[in-house]
C-alpha positions, 0 to 999 in steps of 0.5 A: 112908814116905820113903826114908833119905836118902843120906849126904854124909857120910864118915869116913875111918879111918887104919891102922897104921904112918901117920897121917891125912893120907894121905887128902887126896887122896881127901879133896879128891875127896870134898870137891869133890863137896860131900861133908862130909869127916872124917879121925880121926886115930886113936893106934892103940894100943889097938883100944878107944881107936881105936873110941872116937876114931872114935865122937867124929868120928861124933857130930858128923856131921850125917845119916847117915855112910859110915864108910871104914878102910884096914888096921887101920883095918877092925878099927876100923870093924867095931867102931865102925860100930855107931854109929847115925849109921853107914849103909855101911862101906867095906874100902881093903884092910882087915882085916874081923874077926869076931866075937872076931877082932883083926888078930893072929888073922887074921894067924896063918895066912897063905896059902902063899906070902904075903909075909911084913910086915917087922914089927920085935920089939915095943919097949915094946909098939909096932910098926914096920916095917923102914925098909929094906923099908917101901917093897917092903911098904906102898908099892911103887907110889909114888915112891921119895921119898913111899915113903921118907917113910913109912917115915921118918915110921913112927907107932908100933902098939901091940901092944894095938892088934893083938890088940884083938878087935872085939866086934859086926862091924858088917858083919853089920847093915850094908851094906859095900864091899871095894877089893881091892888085888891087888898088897898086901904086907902084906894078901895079896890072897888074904886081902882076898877071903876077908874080903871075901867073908865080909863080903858086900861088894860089891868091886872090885879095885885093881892096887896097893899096900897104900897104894892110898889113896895111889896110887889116890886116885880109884878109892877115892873112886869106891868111897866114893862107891857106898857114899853111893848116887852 
């Protein structure tokens, strides 16, 4: 019996507050190591209609996939990466529910101490966060400008996004990766280990932001590319 062939094949899934094009730089890393790369550019506003964005990209793979989630990204792979074509999934810095967990419930009870997201009220059921402090929370690590543009250029969460609960964690089936960023503001770094280790990741740990995909390009392609088995 041969063995499963190993993926060329990554699909990158986007958080809350942005959209996908803050992968290009781990995207043209990938690509230029003959990876087929696929970026979903995911509505987030509701965890049911990100899954299903998601499953649309998987069903035009070809061979086996290794899907990737930064942030509320990893709610969304933990559903979506039930998808057969689905072979590892990867955590940049990424929420990991449980079965009947959503982001708002791992959220509840942050640990003593924790930096607290500077998330505004909900307006007309969406999300943003606070312009002023968008920089210090999701981007602390990288320049002031590309910070500032983030912040400028905020994707409205919806609320049915946060408090969607992930039906069957994939992560219990199928076999997983963590990138730990030790210096996040929005995921206390605390809580990725745990997640992390619930899941039974193999992980490694960043010295950088919440927006580690941006500032980190390389080491979170380097964990893709374990996951693929190179």
């Amino acid at each position: 019996m041969s063995a499963s062939p190993e993926p060329r094949n990554v699909v990158l899934v986007h958080g809350g507050f942005v959209d996908g094009s803050g992968w290009q730089a781990v995207h043209d890393s990938l690509t230029r190591d003959g990876y087929n790369v696929s970026v979903v550019q995911n509505p987030t506003l509701s965890l049911e209609g990100d899954v299903a964005a998601v499953r649309l990209v998987l069903d035009a793979q070809e061979g086996p996939v290794v899907l990737v989630g930064h942030s509320y990204g990893g709610a969304v792979i933990s559903q979506a990466g039930n998808h057969p074509k689905v072979a590892a999934l990867v955590y940049i810095a990424a929420f990991a529910p449980d079965k009947g967990e959503s982001v708002s419930t791992l959220i509840a009870d942050p640990p003593p101490g924790a930096a607290v997201p500077p998330i505004l009220p909900p307006r007309d059921g969406f999300l943003f966060l606070d312009r002023a402090k968008f920089a210090d929370a999701f981007a602390g690590d990288l320049p002031a400008e590309q910070a500032a543009f983030l912040a400028d250029s905020q994707v409205p969460w919806g609320v049915d996004a946060l408090s969607g609960a992930v039906v069957e964690p994939a992560w219990r089936v199928k076999p997983s990766w963590y990138l730990v960023a030790t210096e996040d503001r929005m995921i206390p770094p605390p809580a990725q280990r745990a997640m992390s280790e619930r899941t039974g990741s193999q992980v490694v740990e960043v010295a950088a932001s919440h927006a580690v995909y941006l500032s980190q390009p390389a080491e979170v392609a380097a964990l893709i590319r374990q996951a693929a088995g190179n």
